[in-house]
C-alpha positions, -999 to 999 in steps of 0.1 A, spaced: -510 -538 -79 -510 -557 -47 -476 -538 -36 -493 -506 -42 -521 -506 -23 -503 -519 5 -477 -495 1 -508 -471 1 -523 -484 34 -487 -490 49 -486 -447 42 -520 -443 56 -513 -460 84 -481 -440 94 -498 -411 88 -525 -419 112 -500 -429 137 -484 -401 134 -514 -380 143 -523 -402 167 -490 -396 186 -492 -359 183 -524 -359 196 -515 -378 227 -486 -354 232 -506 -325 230 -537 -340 247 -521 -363 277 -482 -346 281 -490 -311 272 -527 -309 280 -530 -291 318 -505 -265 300 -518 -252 269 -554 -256 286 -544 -232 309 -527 -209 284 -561 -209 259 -579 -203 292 -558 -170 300 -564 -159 263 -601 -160 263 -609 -153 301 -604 -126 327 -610 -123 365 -624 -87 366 -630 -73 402 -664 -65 413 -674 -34 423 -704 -34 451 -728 -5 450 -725 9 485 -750 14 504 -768 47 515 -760 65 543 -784 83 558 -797 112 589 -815 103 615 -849 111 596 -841 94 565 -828 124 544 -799 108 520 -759 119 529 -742 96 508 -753 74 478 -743 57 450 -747 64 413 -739 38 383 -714 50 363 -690 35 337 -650 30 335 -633 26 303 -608 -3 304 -583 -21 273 -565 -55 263 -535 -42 250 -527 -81 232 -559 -74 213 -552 -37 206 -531 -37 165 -528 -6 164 -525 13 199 -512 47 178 -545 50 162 -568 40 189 -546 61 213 -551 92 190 -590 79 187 -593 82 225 -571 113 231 -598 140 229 -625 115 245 -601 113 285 -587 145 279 -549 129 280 -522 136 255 -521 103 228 -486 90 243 -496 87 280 -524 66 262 -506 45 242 -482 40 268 -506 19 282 -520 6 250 -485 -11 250 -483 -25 284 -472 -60 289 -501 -67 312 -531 -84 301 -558 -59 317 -553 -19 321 -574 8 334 -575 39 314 -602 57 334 -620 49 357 -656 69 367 -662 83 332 -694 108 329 -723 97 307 -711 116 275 -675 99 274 -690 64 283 -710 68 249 -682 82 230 -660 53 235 -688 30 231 -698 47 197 -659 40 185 -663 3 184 -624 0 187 -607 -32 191 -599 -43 227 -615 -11 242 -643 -17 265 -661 -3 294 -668 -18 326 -698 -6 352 -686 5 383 -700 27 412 -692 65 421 -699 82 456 -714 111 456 -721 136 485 -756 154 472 -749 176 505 -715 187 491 -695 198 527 -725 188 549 -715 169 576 -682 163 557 -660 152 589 -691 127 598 -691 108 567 -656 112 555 -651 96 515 -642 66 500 -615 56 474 -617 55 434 -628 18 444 -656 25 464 -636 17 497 -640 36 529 -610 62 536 -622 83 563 -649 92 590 -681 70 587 -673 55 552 -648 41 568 -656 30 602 -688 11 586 -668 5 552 -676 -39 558 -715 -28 562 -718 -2 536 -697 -20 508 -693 -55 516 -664 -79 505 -643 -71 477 -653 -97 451 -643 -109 413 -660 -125 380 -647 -142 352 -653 -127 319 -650 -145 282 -633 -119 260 -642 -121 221 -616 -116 194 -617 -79 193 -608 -82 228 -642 -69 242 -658 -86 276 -683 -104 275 -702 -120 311 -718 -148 321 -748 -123 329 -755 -89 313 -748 -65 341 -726 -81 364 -727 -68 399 -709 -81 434 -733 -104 450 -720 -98 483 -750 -84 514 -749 -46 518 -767 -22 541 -776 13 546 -762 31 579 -788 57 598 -765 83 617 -780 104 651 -769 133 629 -805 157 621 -795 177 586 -808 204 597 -792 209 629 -762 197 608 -769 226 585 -773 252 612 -744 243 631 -721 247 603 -736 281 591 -728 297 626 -701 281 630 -684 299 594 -698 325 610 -684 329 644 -643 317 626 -653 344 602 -663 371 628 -635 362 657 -608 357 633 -598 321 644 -580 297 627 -603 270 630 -637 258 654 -654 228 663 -689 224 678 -707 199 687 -746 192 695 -755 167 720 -790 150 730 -789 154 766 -810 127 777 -790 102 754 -758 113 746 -765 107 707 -745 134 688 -771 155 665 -747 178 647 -705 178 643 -697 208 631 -654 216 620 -642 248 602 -622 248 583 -643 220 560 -646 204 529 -663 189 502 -659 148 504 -668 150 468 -636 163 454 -615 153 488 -585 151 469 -585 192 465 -590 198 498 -558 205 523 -549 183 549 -561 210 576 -595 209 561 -602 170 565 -592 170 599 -621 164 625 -609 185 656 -637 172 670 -626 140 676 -585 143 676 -583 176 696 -569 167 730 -594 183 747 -632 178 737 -656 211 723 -671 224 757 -646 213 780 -649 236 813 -610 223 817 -597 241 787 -599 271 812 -567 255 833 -549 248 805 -550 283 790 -543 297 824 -514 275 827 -500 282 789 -504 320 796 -482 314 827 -452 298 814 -453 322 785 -460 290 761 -487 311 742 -498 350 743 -531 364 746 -529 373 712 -521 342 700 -553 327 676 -558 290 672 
C-alpha cells in the first residue's frame, strides 16, 4: 500500500515538475516573444486622422471645412470566408467581388477597402455585421464654394494632407502632426478603442485669408467672361489693396473645382498668377511682346 501511494506521489510529483518546467520555458525563455506575438494578434496601431481646420475669407465666410465621414477597413486573418463577404460587399463599394477579395486575402494584417464612404454605405456595411469588417472615422475636405478661389486654397490628399495652394503652404497649421492609436481588436476581428471616438489630439487652427468672396466671386465671373469674349487660352487677374499690398481676389481661367481635383487637367490647376514669368499688370510685358514680334518668335495672331 505503502509502494503505491508513493508510487502515486512519486507520479504527481513528475507531473508537476514537468509543468513547472514548461512553464518556465514559456514564461522566462520564450516570454518577450510570444508576448509580443499575442500582442500583434489583439492590437493595432491605426493612424489618426486630424480634422483640419477651417479656412476662411477675410470676413469670416467659410472656404474650406471639414466634414466627419467614415472609411470602411478589414482584418483579412479574421475574415473565413473572404468569397462571401467579398460578394456581401460588392454592390455596397461599387467594385467587382475579386478586386475585393483580393484584398480580403492579403497577407497584411490591416487593409483599406475605401476610404471616405457617404452616409448610406457607412450604414450598409455596418448593418452586415461581417466578420473582420469595420469602419473607421476619418475626415473629408470639402470646398462648399466649388471653383471659388480654387488656385488660393488648392486641395488636400485622401489623407487630409495639403497638396497644393494654401492647403498646402499652411498644411502644419491647418492639420497638425500626423498621429496613431492603438486599438484592441475582438474575435470577429472588429476595433475596439481605448475611447469611443478616437480623434488626433494634436493643436489645429483655422487660417483667415486677405481674399473678400465676393470680390473673389466677381473677379472670376469677368474674368470667364473676358477668355470667353477674346478668345484666349487662358487669363489671370489679380486685385490688390493699394494701401497694403494684401491680395483681395486671384482670379485664373482656366479653373477648377478642388473638390474633385483629380478630374481636372493639369492646365486647369495651374495658378498663372504666381508661376507666370511675368506678374498680371506688368507695364513690362509691353517690351517683351515688342521684342517677340521682332524676332518673329510669335505672330500677332498668336493667342496665349
Amino acid at each position: 500500500m505503502k509502494v503505491r501511494i508513493l508510487a502515486i506521489f512519486f507520479l504527481l510529483l513528475l507531473g508537476l515538475g514537468g509543468i513547472a518546467a514548461k512553464l518556465f520555458t514559456i514564461q522566462i525563455q520564450h516570454g518577450d516573444r510570444l508576448a509580443e506575438r499575442a500582442t500583434k494578434q489583439y492590437q493595432r496601431l491605426v493612424p489618426l486622422v486630424s480634422r483640419r481646420g477651417t479656412i476662411y475669407d477675410r470676413t469670416g465666410r467659410e472656404l474650406a471645412v471639414s466634414l466627419r465621414v467614415s472609411s470602411a477597413f478589414a482584418h483579412p486573418e479574421a475574415i473565413s470566408r473572404p468569397a462571401e463577404t467579398a460578394r456581401a460587399l460588392a454592390p455596397i463599394l461599387g467594385q467587382p467581388a475579386r478586386e475585393i477579395q483580393a484584398r480580403l486575402t492579403s497577407d497584411k494584417t490591416f487593409v483599406w477597402l475605401r476610404r471616405q464612404l457617404d452616409p448610406r454605405q457607412a450604414e450598409a456595411i455596418g448593418d452586415l455585421g461581417l466578420q473582420g469588417i469595420g469602419l473607421f472615422p476619418e475626415s473629408r475636405r470639402y470646398y462648399p464654394r466649388q471653383d471659388l478661389a480654387a488656385h488660393v486654397l488648392g486641395m488636400v490628399g485622401i489623407d487630409e494632407r495639403g497638396l497644393e495652394g494654401v492647403e498646402h503652404l499652411y498644411d502644419d497649421l491647418l492639420g497638425g502632426k500626423p498621429q496613431f492609436v492603438v486599438a484592441q481588436q475582438d474575435a470577429l476581428g472588429r476595433l475596439v478603442f481605448r475611447q469611443e471616438d478616437p480623434e488626433a489630439k494634436t493643436p489645429i487652427f483655422d487660417v483667415y485669408l486677405t481674399i473678400d468672396e465676393v470680390l473673389q466671386y466677381i473677379a472670376e465671373r469677368e474674368l470667364a467672361r473676358g477668355v470667353e469674349r477674346s478668345g484666349a487660352k487662358a487669363g489671370t487677374v489679380v486685385i490688390l489693396d493699394p494701401a497694403s499690398g494684401e491680395i483681395l481676389a486671384l482670379a485664373n481661367q482656366p479653373t477648377f473645382d478642388p473638390n474633385q481635383y483629380k478630374q481636372a487637367a493639369t492646365a486647369a490647376k495651374r495658378n498663372r498668377a504666381a508661376t507666370d514669368y511675368v506678374e498680371p499688370g506688368s507695364i513690362f510685358k509691353v517690351i517683351l511682346a515688342a521684342g517677340a514680334l521682332e524676332e518673329g518668335i510669335v505672330r500677332p495672331n498668336d493667342l496665349f
